[in-house]
C-alpha positions as CSV (number, residue, x, y, z in Angstrom):
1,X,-9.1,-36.6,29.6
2,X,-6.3,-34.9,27.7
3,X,-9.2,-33.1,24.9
4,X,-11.3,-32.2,27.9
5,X,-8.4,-30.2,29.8
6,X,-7.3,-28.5,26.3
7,X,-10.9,-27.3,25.6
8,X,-10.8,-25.9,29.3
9,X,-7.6,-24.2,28.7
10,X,-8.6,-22.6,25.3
11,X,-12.0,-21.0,26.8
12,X,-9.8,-19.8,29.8
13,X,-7.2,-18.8,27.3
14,X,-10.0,-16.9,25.0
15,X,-11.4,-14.9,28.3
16,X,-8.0,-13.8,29.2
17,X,-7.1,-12.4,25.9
18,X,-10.6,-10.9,25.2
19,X,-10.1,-9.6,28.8
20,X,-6.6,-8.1,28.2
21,X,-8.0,-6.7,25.1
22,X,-10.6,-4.4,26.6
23,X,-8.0,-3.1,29.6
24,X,-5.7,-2.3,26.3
25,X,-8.4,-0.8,24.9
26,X,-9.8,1.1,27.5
27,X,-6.0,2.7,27.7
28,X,-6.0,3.3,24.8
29,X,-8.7,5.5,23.9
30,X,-8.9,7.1,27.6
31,X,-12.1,5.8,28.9
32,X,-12.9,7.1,32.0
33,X,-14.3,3.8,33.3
34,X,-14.3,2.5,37.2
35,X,-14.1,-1.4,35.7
36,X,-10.5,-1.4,35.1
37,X,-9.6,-2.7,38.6
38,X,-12.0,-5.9,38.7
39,X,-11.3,-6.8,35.1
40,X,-7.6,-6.7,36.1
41,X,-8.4,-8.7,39.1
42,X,-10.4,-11.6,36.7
43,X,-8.0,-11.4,34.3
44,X,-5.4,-12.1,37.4
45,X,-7.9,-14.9,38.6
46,X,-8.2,-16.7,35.6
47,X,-4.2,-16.8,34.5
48,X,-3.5,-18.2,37.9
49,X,-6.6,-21.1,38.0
50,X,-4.8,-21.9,34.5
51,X,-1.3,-21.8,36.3
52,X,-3.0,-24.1,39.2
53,X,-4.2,-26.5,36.8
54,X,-1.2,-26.9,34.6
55,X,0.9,-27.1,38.1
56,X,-1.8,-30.0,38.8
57,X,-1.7,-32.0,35.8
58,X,1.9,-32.0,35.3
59,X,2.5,-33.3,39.2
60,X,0.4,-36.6,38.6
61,X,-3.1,-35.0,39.3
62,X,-5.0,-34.4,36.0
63,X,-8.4,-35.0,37.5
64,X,-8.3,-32.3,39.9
65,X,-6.3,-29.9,37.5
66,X,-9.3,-30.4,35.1
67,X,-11.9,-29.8,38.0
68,X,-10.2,-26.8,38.6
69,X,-10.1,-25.3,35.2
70,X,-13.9,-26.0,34.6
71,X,-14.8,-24.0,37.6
72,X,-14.2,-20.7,35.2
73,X,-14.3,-22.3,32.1
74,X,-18.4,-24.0,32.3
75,X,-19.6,-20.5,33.2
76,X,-18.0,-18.5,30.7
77,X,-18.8,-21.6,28.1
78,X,-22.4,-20.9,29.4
79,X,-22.7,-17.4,28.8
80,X,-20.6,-17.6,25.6
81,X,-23.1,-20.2,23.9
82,X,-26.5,-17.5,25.4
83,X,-24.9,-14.7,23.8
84,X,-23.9,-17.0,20.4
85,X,-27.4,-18.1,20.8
86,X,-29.0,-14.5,21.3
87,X,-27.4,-13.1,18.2
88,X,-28.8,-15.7,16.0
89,X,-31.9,-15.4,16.7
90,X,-31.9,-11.7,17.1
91,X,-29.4,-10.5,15.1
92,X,-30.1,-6.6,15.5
93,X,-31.3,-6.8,19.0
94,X,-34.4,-5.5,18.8
């Protein structure tokens, strides 16, 4: 059970940085882009279903802290392994 909570917490963890990331980026270089506001707002969502599960697991209720970190974590594994998948077998996307 213990594996299987850590493997949801690093995908969660790899969204939220990769999402923190572009809103840095976008700062940075002064992109006039209308995304900022629901990137912040999933980057928001996913730090607190992290929070939520670690409050769940370390109160006597791993089972339901994992079911709530796999909520986020099966979709983005799911698009993660399409696009992994998409650049191998088209590597210059044509």
């Amino acid at each position: 059970m213990n594996w299987f909570f850590l493997t949801g917490a690093a995908i969660n963890g790899a969204a939220i940085l990769y999402a923190v990331y572009e809103m840095l980026s976008d700062r940075r270089f002064r992109r006039k882009t209308d995304s900022i506001g629901s990137l912040l707002s999933a980057t928001l969502l996913s730090t607190g279903d992290v929070g939520l599960a670690m409050f769940l697991k370390n109160n006597g209720q791993p089972e339901l802290g994992v079911m709530v970190l796999w909520m986020l974590a099966l979709p983005l594994l799911t698009y993660g392994l399409f696009v992994g998948m998409l650049l191998l077998v088209r590597p210059d996307w044509k």
